[in-house]
C-alpha positions as CSV (number, residue, x, y, z in Angstrom):
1,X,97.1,111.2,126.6
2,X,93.4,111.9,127.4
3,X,90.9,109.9,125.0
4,X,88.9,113.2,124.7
5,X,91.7,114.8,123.8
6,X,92.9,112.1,120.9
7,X,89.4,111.8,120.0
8,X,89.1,115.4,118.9
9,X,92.6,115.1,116.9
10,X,91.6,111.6,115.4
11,X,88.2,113.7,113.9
12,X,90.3,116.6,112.6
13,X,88.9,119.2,115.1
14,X,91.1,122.7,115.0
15,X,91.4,124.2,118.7
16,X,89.1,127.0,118.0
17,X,86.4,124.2,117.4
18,X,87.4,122.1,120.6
19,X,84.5,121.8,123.7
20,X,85.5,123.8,127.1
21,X,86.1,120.5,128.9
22,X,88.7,119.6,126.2
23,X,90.2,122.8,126.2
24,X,90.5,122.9,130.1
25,X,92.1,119.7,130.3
26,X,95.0,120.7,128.4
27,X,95.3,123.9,130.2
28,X,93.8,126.0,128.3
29,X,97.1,126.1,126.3
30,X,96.6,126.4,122.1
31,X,100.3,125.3,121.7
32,X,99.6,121.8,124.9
33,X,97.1,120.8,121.7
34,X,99.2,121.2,119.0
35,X,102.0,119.2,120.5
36,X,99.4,116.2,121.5
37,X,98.8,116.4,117.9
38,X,102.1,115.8,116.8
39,X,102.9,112.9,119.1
40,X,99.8,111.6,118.4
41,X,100.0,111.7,114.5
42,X,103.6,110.6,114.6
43,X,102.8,107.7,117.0
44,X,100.2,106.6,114.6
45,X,102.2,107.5,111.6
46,X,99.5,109.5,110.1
47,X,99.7,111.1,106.5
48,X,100.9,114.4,106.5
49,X,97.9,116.1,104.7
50,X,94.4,115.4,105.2
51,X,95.2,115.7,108.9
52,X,95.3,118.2,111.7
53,X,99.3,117.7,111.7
54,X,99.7,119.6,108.4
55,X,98.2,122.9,110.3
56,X,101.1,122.2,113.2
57,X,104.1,121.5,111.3
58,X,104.5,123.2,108.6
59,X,107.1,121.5,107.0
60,X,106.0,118.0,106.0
61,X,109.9,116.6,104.8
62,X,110.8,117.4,108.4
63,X,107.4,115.8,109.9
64,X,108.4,112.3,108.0
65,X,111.8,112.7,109.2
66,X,110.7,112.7,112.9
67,X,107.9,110.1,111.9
68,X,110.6,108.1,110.8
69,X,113.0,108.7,113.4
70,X,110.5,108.0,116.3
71,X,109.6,104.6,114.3
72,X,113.0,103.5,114.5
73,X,113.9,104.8,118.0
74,X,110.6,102.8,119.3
75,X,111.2,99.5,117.0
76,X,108.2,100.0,115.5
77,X,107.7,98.7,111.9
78,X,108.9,100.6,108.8
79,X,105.6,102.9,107.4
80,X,104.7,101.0,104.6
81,X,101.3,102.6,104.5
82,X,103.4,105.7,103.9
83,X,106.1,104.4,101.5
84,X,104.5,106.3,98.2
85,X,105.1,109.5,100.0
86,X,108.5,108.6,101.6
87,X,110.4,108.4,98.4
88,X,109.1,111.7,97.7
89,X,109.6,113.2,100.1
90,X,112.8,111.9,101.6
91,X,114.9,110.8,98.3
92,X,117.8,112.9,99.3
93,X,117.2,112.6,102.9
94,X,120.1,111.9,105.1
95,X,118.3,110.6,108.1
96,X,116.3,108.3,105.9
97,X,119.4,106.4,104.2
């Protein structure tokens, strides 16, 4: 992924708010941007709200179920950071169980 491009999701900026150069180097494509978002937030298991992944997915149960599936499919480390909001949210999850 281009650093321009995960510097403008790490700061929260909304496509319609995104430089020309950004913008050109994903195509010009809205929907490019919102899928580098996704990867990106999952990758860095980001919370669901207070980040540009909320405006993406809309679901947030199914967003921590991918989060959680990609974590374990990578052998990356459980989300701990995330563990107030993942008995929440997944409680009667079957994926999560």
């Amino acid at each position: 992924m281009n650093t321009d491009v995960e510097f403008h999701i790490r700061q929260n900026y909304p496509w319609t708010k995104l430089p020309a150069n950004v913008k050109q180097s994903l195509g010009n494509s809205q929907r490019e941007y919102e899928k580098q978002v996704l990867l990106y937030s999952i990758r860095n298991q980001l919370r669901f709200r207070n980040n540009l992944v909320r405006h993406v997915r809309k679901d947030e149960r199914k967003y921590y179920e991918e989060l959680l599936k990609y974590s374990r499919d990578h052998l990356m480390l459980y989300p701990y950071h995330l563990s107030d909001i993942m008995l929440l949210t997944t409680s009667s999850c079957r994926v999560c169980s």
